[in-house]
C-alpha positions as CSV (number, residue, x, y, z in Angstrom):
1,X,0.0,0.0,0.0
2,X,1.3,3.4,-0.7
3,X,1.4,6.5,1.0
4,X,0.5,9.7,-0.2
5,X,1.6,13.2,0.9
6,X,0.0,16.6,-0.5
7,X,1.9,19.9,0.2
8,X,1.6,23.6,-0.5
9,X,4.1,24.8,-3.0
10,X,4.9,28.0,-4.2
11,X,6.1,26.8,-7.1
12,X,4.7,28.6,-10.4
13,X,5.7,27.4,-14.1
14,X,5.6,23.8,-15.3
15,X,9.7,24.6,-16.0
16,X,10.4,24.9,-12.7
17,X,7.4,22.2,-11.7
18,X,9.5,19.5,-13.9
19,X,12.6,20.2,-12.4
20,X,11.5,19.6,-8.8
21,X,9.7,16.5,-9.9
22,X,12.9,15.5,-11.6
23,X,14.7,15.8,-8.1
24,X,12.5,14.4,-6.4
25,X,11.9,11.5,-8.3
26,X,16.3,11.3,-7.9
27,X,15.5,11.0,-4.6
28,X,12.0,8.3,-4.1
29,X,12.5,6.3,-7.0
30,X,9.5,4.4,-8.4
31,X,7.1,7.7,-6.6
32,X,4.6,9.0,-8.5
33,X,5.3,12.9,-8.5
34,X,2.5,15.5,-9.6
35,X,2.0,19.1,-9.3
36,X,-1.4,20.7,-9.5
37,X,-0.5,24.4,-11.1
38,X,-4.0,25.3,-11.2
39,X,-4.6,24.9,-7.5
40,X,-4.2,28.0,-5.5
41,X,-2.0,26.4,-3.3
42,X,-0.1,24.9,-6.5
43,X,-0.6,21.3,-4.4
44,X,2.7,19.0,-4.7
45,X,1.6,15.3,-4.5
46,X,4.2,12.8,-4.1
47,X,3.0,9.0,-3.8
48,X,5.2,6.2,-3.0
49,X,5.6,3.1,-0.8
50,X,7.4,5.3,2.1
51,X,7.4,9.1,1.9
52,X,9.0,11.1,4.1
53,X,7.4,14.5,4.2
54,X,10.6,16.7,5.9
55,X,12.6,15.4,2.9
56,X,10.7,16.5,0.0
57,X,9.7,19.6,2.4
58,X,13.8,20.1,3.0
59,X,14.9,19.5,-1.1
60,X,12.5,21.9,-2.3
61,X,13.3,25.0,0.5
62,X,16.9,23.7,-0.5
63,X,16.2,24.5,-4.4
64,X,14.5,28.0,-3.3
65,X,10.7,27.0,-2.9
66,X,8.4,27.0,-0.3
67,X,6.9,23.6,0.8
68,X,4.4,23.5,3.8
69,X,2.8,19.8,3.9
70,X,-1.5,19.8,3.9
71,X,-3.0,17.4,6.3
């Protein structure tokens, strides 16, 4: 069964939306990585077997985004 974690980006521009999901997809291979641009919140949602959110939070403020995990 796999877990699924939705966060609050402030990501913008599919550009920068594919190069996040490029990293993060580096770092939780076999995840499935999506970002809703349309969304207000511009919702990140990462789905894997094991997610762990204060990594994905900690690469993108690393890369220059904000990243605030929705419960």
């Amino acid at each position: 069964m796999n877990m699924i974690e939705v966060f609050r980006t402030n990501i913008d521009t599919v550009k920068e939306a594919a190069v996040m999901a490029g990293k993060l997809a580096e770092k939780l291979p076999g995840s499935r990585i999506n970002f809703d641009l349309e969304d207000c919140d511009r919702v990140l949602r990462v789905e894997a077997a094991f997610v762990c959110p204060e990594e994905v939070r900690g690469l993108l403020l690393a890369s220059g985004y904000h990243c605030e995990r929705l419960d």
